[in-house]
N, C-alpha and C positions, 0 to 999 in steps of 0.2 A: 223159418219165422222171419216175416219183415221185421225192417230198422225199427220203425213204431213197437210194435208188439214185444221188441227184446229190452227196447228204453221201457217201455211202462214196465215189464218184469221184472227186470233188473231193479226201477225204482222201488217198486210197490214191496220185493223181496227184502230188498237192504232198509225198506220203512221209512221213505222219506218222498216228502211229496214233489210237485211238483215245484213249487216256491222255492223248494229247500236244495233241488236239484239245480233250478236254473242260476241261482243262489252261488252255488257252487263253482258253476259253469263259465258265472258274467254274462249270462244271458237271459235274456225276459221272462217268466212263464209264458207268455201265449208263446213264444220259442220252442219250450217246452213240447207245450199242448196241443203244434202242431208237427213237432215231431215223432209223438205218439200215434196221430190222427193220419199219417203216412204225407200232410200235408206238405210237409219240409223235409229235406238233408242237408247236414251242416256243409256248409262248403269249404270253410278254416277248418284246419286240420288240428286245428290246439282243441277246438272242441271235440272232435273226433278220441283226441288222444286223452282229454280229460273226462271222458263218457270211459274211455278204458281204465285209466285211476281209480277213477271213482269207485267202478267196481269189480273191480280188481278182476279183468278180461283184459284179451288182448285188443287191439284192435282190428287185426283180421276178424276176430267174432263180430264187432261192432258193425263191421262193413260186407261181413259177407251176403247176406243176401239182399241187396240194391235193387229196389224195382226197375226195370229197363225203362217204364214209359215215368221216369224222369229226366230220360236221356231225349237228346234230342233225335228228329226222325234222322240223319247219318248214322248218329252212332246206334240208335237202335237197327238199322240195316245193316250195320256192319256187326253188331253183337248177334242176328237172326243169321247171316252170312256165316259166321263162326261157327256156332251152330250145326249148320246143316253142314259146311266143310268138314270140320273138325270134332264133332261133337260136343256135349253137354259139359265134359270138364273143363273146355280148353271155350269155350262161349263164359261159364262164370270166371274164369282166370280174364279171358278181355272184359267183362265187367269189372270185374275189382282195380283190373288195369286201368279203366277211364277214370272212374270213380276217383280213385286216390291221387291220377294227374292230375284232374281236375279239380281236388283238397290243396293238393303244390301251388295251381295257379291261381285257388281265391283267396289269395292271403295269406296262407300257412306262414311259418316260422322262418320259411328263405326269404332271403333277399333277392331282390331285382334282377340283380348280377348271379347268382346262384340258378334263380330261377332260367333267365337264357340258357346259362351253360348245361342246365337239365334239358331244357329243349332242344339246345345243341347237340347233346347226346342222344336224344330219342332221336332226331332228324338222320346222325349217323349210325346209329344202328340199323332202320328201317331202310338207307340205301344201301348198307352192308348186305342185310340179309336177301334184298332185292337180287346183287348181286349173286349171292350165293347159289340164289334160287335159279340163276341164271346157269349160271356153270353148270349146274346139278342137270338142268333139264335141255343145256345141249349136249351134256356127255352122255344122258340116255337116250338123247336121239339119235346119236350120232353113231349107237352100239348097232 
């Protein structure tokens, strides 16, 4: 189920419109109405995490299924590259992965300073594992 399809559900289930949602949220109705219409994804994570309050879900649920062609054409080649590498579980695990850095970086609840030091860490993990991937595949060549 799209993000759209599980907000209007969710709404329409707990009986509260649209006004009364956005209301909730601090944010517009046409916010709302375009986040129903698959128009929008919240890119602050406070709305992200007050869509899971509200109704009482996680937000893993909230987030998991992310259209790709909201991504941009990189990351949608590197979520199709996933993919076809890795298969279907590990292509929605790198979606949900962009997804919610990308909640980190429009604003969410970090600070500035927070915010580097998250990028600092994805930057050194991604050369770690670089490396790892290094070692792995000349001690298989090397057998």
């Amino acid at each position: 189920m799209s993000f759209g399809n599980k907000v209007r559900n969710l709404r329409t289930k707990n009986k509260l419109t649209q006004s009364d949602l956005a209301s909730k949220l601090g944010v517009s109705t046409r916010t709302i109405y375009n986040y129903e219409k698959g128009n929008l994804f919240p890119k602050d994570i406070k709305v992200i995490k007050g869509l899971a309050e509200i109704f009482n879900v996680t937000t893993d649920y909230i987030m998991d299924e992310i259209d790709v062609n909201v991504m941009s054409e990189e990351e949608s080649t590197f979520i199709n590259s996933t993919k076809d590498n890795s298969g279907y579980k590990r292509k929605k695990e790198a979606e949900q992965l962009i997804e919610k850095t990308a909640a980190i970086f429009a604003g969410g609840t970090l600070s500035e300073e927070d915010q580097d030091k998250f990028f600092e860490s994805i930057t050194i993990l991604y050369f770690d594992a670089k490396r790892k991937t290094r070692v792995k595949y000349v001690r298989q060549s090397s057998r």
